[in-house]
N, CA, C and O of each residue as an XYZ file, in Angstrom:
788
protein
N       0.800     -1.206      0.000
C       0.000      0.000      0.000
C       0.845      1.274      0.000
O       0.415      2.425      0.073
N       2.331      0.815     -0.109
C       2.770      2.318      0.210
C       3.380      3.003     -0.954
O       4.096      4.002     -1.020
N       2.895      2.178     -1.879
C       3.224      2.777     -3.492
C       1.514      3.845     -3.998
O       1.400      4.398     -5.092
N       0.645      3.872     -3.121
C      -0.678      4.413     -3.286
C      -0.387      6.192     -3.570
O      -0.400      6.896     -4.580
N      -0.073      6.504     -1.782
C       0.385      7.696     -2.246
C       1.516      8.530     -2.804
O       1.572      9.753     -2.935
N       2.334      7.674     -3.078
C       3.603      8.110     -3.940
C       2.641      8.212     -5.657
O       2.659      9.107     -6.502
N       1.974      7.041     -5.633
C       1.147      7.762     -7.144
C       0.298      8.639     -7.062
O      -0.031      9.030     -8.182
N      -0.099      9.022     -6.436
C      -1.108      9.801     -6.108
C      -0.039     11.448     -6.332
O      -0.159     12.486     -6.983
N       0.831     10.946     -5.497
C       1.746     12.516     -5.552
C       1.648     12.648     -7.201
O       1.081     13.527     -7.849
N       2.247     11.705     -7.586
C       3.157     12.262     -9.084
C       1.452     12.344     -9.949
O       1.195     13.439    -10.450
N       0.810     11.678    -10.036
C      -0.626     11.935    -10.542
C      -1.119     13.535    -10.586
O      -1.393     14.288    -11.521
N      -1.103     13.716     -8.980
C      -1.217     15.539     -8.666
C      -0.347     16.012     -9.818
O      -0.587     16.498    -10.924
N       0.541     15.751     -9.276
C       2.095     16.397     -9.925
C       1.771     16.987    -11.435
O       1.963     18.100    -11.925
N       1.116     15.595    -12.041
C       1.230     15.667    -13.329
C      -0.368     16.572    -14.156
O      -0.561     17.063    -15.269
N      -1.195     16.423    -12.946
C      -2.536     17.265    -13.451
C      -2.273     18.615    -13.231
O      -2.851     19.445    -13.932
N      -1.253     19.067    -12.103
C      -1.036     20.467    -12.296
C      -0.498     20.916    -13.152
O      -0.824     22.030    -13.562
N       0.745     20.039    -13.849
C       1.526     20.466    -15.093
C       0.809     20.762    -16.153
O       1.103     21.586    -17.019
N      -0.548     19.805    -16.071
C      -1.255     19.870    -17.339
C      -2.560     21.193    -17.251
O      -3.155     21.823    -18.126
N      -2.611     21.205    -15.807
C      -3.334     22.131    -15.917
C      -2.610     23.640    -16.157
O      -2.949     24.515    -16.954
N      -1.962     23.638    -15.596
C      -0.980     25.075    -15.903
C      -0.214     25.182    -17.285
O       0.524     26.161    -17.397
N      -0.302     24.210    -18.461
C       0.110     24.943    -19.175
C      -0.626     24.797    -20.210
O      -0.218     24.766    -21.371
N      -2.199     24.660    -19.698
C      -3.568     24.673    -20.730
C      -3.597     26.366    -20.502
O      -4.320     26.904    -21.341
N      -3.128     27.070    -19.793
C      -3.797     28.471    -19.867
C      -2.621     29.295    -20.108
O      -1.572     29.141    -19.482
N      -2.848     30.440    -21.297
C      -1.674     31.543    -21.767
C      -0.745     31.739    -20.717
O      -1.202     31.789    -19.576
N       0.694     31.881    -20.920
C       1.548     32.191    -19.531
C       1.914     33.805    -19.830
O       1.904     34.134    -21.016
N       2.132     34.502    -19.152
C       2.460     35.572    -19.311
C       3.924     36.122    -20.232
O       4.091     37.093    -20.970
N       4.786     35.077    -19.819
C       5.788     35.138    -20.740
C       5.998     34.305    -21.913
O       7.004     33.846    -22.453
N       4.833     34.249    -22.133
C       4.876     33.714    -23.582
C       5.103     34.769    -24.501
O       4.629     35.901    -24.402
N       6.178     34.167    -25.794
C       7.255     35.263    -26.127
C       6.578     35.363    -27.321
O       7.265     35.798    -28.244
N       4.904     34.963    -27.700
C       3.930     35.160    -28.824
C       3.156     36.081    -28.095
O       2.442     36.687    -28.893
N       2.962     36.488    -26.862
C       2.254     37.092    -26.270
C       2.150     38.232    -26.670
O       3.168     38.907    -26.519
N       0.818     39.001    -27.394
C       0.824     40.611    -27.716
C       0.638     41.138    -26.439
O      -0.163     40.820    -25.559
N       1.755     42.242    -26.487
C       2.036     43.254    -25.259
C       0.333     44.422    -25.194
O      -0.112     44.777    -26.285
N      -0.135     44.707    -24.385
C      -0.765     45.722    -23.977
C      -0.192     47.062    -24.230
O       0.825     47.089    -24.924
N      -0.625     48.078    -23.825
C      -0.459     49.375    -22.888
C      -2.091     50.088    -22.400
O      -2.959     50.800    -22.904
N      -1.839     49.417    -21.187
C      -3.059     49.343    -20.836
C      -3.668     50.732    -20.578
O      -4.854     50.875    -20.282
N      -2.364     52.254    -20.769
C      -3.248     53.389    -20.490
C      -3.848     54.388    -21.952
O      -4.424     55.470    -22.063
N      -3.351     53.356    -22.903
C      -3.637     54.224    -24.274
C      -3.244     56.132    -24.219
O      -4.208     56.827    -24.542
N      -2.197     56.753    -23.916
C      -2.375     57.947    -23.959
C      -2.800     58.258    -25.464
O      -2.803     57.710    -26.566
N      -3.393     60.247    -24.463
C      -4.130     60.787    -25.529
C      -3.739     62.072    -25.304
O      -3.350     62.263    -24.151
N      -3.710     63.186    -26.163
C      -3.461     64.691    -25.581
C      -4.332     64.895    -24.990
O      -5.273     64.115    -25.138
N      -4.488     66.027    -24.024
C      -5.535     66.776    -23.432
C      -6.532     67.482    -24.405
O      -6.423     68.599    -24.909
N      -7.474     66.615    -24.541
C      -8.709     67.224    -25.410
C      -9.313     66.229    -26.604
O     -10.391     66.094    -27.183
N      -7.677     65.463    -26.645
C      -8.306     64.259    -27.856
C      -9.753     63.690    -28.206
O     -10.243     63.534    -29.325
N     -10.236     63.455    -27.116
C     -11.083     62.045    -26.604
C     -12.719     63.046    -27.472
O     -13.676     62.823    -28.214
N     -12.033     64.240    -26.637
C     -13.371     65.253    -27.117
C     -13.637     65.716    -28.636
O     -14.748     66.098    -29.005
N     -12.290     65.633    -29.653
C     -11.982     65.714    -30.347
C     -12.408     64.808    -31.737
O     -12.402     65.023    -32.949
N     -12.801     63.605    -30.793
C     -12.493     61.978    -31.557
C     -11.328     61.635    -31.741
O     -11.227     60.417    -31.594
N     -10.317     62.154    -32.012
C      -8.516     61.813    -31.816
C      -8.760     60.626    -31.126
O      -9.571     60.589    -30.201
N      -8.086     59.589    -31.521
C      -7.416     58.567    -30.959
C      -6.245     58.563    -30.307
O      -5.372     59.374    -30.615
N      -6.078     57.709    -29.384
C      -4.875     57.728    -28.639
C      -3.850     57.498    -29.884
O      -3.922     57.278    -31.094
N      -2.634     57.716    -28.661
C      -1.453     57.764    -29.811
C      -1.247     56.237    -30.293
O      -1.672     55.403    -29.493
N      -0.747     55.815    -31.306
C      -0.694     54.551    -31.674
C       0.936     54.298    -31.716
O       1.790     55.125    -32.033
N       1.086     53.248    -31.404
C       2.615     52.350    -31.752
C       2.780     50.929    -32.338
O       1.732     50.283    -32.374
N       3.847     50.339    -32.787
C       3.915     49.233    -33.206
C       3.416     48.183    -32.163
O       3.542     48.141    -30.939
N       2.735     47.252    -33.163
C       2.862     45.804    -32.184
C       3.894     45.672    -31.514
O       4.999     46.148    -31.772
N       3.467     44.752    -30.250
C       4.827     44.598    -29.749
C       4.419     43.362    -29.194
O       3.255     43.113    -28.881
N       5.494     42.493    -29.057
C       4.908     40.900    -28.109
C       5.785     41.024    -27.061
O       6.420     42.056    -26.845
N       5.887     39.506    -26.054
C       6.725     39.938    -25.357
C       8.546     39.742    -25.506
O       9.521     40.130    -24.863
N       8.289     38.838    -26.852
C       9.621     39.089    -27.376
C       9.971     39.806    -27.958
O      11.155     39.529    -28.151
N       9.682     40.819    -28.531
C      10.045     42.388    -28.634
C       9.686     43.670    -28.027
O       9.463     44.810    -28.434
N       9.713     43.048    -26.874
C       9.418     44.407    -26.096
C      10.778     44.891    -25.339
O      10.807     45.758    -24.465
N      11.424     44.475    -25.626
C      12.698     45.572    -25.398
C      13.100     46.015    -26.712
O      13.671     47.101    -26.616
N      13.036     45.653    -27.748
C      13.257     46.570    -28.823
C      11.891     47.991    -29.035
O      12.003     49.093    -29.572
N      10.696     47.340    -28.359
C       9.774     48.794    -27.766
C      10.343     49.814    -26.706
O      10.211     51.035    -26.792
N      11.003     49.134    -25.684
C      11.500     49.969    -25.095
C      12.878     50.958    -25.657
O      13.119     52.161    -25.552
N      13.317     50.276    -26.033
C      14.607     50.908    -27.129
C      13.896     51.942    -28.003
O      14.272     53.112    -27.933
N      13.001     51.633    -28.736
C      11.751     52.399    -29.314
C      11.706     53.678    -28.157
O      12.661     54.454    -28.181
N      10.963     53.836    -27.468
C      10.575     54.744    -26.708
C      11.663     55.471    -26.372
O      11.455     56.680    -26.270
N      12.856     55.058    -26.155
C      13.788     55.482    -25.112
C      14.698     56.519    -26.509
O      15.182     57.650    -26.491
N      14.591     55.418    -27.636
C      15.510     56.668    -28.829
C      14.344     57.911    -29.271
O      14.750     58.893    -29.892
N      12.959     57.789    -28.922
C      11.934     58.989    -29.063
C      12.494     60.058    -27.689
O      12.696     61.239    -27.970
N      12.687     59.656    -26.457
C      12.213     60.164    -25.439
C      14.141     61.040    -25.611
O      14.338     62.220    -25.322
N      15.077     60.232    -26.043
C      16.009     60.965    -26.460
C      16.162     62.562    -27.087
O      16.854     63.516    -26.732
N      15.158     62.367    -28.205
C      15.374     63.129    -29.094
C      14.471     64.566    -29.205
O      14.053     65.251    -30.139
N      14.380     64.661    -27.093
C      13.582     65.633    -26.524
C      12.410     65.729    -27.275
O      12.147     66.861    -27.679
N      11.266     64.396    -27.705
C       9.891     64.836    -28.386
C       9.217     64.936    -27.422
O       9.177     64.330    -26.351
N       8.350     66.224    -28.098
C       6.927     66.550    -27.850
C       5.728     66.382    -28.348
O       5.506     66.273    -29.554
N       4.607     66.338    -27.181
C       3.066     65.992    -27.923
C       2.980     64.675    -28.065
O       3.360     63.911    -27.178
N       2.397     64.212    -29.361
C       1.983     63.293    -29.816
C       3.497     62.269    -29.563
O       3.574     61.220    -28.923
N       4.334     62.826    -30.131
C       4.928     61.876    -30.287
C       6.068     61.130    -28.445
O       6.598     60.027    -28.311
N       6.030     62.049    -27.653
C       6.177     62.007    -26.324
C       5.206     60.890    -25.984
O       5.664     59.891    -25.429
N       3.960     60.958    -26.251
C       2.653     60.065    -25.948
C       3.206     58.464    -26.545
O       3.322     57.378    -25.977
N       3.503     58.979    -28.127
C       3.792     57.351    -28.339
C       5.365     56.612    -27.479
O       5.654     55.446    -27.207
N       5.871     57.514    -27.329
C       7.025     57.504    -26.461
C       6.473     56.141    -25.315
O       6.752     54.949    -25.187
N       5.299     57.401    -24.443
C       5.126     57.016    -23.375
C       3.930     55.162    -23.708
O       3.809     54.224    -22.919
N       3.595     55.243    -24.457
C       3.085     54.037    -25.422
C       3.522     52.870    -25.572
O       3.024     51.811    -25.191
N       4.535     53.073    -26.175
C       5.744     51.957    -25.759
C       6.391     51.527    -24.888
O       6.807     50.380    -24.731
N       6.539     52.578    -24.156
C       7.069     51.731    -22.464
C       5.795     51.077    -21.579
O       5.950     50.415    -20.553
N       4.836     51.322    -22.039
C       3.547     50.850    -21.212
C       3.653     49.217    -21.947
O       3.280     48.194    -21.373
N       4.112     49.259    -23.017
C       3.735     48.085    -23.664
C       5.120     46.974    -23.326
O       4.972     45.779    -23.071
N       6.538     47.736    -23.400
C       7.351     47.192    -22.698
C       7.150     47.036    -21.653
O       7.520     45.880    -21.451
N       6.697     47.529    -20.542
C       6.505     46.739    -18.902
C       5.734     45.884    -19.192
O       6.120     44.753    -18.898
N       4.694     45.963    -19.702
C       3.483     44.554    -20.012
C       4.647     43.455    -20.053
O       4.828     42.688    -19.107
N       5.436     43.433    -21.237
C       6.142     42.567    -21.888
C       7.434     42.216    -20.842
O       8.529     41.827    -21.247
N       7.198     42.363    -19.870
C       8.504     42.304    -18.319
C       9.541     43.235    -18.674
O      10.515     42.913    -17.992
N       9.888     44.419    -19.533
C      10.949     44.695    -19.364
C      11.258     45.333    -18.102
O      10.821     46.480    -18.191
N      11.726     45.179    -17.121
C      12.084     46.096    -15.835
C      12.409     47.748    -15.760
O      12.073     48.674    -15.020
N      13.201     47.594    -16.873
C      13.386     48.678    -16.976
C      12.632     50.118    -16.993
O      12.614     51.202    -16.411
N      11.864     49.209    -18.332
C      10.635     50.394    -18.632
C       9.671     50.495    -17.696
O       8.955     51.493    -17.612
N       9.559     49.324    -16.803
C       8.252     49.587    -15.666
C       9.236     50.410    -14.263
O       8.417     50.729    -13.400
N      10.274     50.700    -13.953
C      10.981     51.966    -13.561
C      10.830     53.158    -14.200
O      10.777     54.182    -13.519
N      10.763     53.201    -15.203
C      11.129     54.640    -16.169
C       9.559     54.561    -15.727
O       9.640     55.224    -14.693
N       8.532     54.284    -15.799
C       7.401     54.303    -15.807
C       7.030     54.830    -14.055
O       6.867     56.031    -13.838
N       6.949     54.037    -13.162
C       7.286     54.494    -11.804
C       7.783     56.028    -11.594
O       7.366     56.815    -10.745
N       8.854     56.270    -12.653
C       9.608     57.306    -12.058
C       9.280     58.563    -12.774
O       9.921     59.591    -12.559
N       8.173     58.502    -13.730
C       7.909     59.402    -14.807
C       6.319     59.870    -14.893
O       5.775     60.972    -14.963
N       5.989     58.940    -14.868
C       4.335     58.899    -15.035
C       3.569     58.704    -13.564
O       3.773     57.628    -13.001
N       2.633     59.752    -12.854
C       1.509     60.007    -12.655
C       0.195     59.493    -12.598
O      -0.706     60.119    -13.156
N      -0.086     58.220    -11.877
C      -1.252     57.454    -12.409
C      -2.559     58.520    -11.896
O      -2.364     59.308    -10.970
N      -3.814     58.448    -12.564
C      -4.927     59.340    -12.362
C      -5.309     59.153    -10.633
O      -5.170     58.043    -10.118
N      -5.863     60.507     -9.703
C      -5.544     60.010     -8.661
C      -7.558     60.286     -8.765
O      -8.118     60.888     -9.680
N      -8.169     59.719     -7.698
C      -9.454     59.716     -7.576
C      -9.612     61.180     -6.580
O      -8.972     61.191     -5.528
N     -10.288     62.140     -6.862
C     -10.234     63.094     -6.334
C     -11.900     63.678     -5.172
O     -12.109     64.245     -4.100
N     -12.765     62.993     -6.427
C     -13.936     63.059     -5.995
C     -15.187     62.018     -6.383
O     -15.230     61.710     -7.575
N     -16.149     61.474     -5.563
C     -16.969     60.380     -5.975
C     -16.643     58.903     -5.763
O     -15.860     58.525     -4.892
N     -17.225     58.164     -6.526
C     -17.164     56.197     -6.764
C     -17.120     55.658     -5.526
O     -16.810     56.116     -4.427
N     -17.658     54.112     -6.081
C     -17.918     53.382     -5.053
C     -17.693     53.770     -3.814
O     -18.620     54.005     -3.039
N     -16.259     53.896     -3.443
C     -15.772     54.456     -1.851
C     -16.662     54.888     -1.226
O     -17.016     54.328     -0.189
N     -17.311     56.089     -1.726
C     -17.651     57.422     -1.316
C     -19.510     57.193     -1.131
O     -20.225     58.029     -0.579
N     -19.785     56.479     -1.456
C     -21.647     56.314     -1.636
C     -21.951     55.339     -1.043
O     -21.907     54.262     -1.639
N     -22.369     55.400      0.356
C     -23.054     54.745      1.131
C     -23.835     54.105      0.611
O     -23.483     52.930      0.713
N     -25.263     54.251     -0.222
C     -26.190     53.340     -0.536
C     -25.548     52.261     -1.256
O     -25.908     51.141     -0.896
N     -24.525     52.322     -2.359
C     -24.086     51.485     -2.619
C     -23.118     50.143     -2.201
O     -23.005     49.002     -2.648
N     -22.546     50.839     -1.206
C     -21.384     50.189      0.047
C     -22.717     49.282      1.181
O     -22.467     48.190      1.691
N     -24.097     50.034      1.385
C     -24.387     48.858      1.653
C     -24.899     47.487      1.045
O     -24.806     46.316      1.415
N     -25.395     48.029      0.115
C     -26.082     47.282     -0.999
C     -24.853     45.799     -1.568
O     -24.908     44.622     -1.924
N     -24.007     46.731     -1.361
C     -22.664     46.057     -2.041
C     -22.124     44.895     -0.833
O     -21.745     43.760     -1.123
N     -22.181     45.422      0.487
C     -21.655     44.566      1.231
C     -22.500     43.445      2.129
O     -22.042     42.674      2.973
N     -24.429     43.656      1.502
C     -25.001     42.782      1.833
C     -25.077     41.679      1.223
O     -25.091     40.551      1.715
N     -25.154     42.137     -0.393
C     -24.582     41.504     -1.599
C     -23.295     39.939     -1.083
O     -23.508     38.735     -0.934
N     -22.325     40.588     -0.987
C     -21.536     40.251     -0.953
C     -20.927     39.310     -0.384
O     -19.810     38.823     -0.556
N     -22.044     39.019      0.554
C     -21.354     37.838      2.006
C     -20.960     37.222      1.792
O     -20.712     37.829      0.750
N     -20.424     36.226      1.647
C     -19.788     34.206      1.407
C     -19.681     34.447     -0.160
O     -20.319     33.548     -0.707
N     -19.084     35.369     -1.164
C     -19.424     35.823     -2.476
C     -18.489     36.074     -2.974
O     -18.234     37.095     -2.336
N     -17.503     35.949     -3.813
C     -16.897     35.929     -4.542
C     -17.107     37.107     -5.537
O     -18.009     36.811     -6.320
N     -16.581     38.358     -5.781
C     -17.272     39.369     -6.469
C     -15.942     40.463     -6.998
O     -14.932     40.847     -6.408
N     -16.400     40.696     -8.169
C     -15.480     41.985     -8.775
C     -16.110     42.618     -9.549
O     -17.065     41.995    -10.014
N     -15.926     44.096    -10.066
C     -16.103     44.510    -11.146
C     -14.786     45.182    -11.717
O     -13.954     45.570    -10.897
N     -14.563     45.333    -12.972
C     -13.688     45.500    -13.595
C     -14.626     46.230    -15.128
O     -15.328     45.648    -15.955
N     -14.180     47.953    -14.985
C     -14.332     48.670    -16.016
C     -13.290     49.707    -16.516
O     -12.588     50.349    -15.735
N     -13.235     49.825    -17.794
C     -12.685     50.380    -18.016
C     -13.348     51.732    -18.946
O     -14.057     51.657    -19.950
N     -12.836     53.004    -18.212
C     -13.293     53.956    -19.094
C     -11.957     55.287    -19.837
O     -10.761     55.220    -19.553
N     -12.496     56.254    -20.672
C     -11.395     57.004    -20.761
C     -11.630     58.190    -20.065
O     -12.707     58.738    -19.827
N     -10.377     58.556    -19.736
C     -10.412     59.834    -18.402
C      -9.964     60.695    -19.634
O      -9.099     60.469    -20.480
N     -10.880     61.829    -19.460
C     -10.859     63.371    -19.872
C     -10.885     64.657    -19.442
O     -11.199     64.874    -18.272
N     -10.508     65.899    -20.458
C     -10.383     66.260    -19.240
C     -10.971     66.876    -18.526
O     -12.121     67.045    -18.932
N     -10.714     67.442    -17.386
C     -11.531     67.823    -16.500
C     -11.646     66.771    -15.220
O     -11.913     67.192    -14.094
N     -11.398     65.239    -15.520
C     -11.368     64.366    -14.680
C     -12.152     63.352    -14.979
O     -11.940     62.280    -14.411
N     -13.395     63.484    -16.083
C     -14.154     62.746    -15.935
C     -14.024     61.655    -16.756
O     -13.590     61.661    -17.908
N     -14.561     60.381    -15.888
C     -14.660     59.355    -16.659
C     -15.604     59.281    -17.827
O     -16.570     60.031    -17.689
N     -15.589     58.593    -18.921
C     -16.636     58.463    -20.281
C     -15.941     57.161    -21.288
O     -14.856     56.801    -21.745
N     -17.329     56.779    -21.267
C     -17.314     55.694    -22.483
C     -16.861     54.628    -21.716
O     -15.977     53.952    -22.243
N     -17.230     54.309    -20.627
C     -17.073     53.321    -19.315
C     -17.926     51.959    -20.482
O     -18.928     52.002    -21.197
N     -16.826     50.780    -20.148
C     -17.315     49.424    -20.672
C     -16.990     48.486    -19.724
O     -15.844     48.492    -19.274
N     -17.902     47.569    -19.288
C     -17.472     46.315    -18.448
C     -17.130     45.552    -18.967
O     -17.608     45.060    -19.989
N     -15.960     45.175    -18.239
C     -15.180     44.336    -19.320
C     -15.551     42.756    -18.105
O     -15.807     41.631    -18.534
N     -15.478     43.108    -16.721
C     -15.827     41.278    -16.357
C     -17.158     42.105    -14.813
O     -17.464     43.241    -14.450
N     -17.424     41.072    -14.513
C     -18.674     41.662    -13.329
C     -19.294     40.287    -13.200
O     -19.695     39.484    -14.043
N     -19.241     40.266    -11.720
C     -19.973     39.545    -10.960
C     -21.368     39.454     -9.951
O     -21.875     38.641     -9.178
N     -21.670     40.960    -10.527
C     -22.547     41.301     -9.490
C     -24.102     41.475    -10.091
O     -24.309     41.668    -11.289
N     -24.911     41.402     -9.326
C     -26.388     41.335    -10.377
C     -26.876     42.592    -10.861
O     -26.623     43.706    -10.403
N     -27.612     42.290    -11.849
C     -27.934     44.031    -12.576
C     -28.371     45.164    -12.161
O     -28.365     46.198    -12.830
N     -28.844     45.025    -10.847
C     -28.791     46.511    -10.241
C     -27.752     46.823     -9.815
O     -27.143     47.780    -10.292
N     -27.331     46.175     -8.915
C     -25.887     46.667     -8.412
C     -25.001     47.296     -9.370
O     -24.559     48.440     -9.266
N     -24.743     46.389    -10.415
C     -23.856     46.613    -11.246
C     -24.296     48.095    -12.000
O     -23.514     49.009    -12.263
N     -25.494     48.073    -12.221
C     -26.001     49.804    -12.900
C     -25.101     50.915    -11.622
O     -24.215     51.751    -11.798
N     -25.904     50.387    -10.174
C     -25.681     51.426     -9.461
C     -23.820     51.816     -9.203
O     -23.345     52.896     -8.849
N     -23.207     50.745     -9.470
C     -21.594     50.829     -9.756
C     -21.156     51.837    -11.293
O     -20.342     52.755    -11.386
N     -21.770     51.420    -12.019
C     -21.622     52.294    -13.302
C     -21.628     53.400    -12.651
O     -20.583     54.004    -12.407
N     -23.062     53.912    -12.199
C     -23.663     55.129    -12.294
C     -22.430     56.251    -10.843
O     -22.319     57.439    -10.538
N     -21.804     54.967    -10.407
C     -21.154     56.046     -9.270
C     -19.826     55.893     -9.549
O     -19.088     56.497     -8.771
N     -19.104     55.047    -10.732
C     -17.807     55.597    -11.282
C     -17.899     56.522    -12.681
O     -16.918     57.145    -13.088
N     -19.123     56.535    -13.326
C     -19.085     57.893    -14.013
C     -18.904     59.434    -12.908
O     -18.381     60.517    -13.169
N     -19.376     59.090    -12.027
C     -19.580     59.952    -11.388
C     -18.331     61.168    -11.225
O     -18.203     62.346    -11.558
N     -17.498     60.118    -10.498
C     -16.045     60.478     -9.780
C     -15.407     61.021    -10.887
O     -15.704     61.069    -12.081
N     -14.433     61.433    -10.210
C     -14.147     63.027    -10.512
C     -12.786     62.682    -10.084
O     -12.622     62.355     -8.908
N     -11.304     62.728    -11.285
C      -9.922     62.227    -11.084
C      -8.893     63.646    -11.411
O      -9.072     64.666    -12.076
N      -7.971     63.227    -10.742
C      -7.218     64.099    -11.508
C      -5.916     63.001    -12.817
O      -5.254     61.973    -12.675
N      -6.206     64.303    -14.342
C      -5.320     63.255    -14.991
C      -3.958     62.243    -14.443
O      -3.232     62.234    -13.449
N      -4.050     61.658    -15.344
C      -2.348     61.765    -15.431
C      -1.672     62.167    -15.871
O      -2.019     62.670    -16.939
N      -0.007     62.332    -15.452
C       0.875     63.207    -15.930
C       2.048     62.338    -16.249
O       2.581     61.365    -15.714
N       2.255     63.077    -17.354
C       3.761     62.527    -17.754
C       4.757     63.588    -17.173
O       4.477     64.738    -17.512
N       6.182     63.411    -16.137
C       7.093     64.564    -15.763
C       6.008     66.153    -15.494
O       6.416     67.312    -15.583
N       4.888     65.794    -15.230
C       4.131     66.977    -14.528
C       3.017     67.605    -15.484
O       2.166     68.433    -15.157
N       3.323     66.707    -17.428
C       2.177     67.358    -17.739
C       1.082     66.511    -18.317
O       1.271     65.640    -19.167
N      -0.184     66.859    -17.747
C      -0.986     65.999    -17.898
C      -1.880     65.048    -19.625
O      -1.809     65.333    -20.820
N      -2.449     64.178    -19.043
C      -3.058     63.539    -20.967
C      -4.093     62.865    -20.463
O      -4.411     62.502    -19.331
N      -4.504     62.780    -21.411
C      -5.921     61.541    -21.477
C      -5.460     60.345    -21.639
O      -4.448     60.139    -22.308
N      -6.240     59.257    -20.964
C      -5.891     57.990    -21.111
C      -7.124     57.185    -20.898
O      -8.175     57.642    -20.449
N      -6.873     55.688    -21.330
C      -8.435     54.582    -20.471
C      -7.784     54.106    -19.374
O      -6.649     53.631    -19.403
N      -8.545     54.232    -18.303
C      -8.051     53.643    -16.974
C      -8.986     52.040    -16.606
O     -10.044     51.734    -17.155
N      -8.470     51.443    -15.860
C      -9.485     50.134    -15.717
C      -9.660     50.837    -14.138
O      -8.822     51.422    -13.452
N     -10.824     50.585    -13.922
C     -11.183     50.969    -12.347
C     -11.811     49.353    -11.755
O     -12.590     48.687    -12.437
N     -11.283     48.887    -10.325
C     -11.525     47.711    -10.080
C     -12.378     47.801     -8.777
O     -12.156     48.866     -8.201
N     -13.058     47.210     -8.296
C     -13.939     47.082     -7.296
C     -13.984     45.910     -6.773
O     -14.740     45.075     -7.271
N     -13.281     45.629     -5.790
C     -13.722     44.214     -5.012
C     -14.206     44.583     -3.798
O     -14.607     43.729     -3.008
């Protein structure tokens, strides 16, 4: 009997292997890189302007993105092209470069919440935390910040919560009221994901 749980181990062993590499790994070097804040100038969004655009990048070329960014950010650009600058290093940290998620840390300004959302609205905080008991729950939206602060064009991208709630969550992160972000102190439009657990 004492060969039972020695198979049993390597059995485990072998369903975790299989289970872990049924699902995308992060460093998979086919992996298309993100930049999950899309910059935009101040006013774009209002404009219709699209964020700034950059090359694909996976995560095996995302240090040649960062190299990208870093020979833009060289060549003292401004505006638009500062944005795609800042574009590419968003997409290099996705892609692990370290580097660029420092330069990023040390440069960029994430939007700070200034006024409003979930936090701040009692009816919803209770609603939310009666909801919630023995519950397993997130929401995850993403909208673009403009300026002035406000969120717009809010999309749920995952949600666990039932359809009122979830309206009354919409209705109180349009609400809130951010300050942009800034690149070295000057500010842009971007899509932010706002998370709620």
């Amino acid at each position: 009997m004492t060969w039972r749980p020695q198979s049993l181990r390597w059995s485990a062993l072998a369903l975790l292997c299989a289970v872990s590499a049924c699902g995308q790994r992060r460093s998979d070097p086919a992996r298309v890189v993100e930049d999950p804040m899309r910059p935009a100038p101040v006013g774009a969004f209002a404009a219709n302007t699209p964020p700034a655009t950059t090359d694909d990048c996976t995560v095996r070329t995302a240090k040649h993105c960062f190299d990208q960014a870093l020979t833009l950010l060289a060549s003292d650009a401004k505006g638009p092209e500062r944005l795609r600058a800042l574009s590419l290093m968003g997409k290099a940290c996705d892609g692990q470069v370290k580097d660029a998620c420092s330069w990023l840390s040390q440069h960029v300004k994430e939007p700070r919440r200034v006024r409003g959302g979930p936090p701040d609205d009692p009816v919803f905080q209770e609603a939310f935390q009666r909801w919630r008991e023995g519950r397993k729950h997130h929401v995850r939206v993403t909208c673009r910040l403009v300026q002035g602060g406000v969120p717009q064009r809010c999309e749920v991208r995952e949600a666990t919560l039932p359809p009122d709630l979830l309206a009354q969550a919409l209705a109180s992160i349009q609400a809130t009221r951010y300050v942009l972000p800034s690149l070295d102190g000057e500010p842009f439009e971007c899509d932010w994901t706002i998370v709620i657990k």
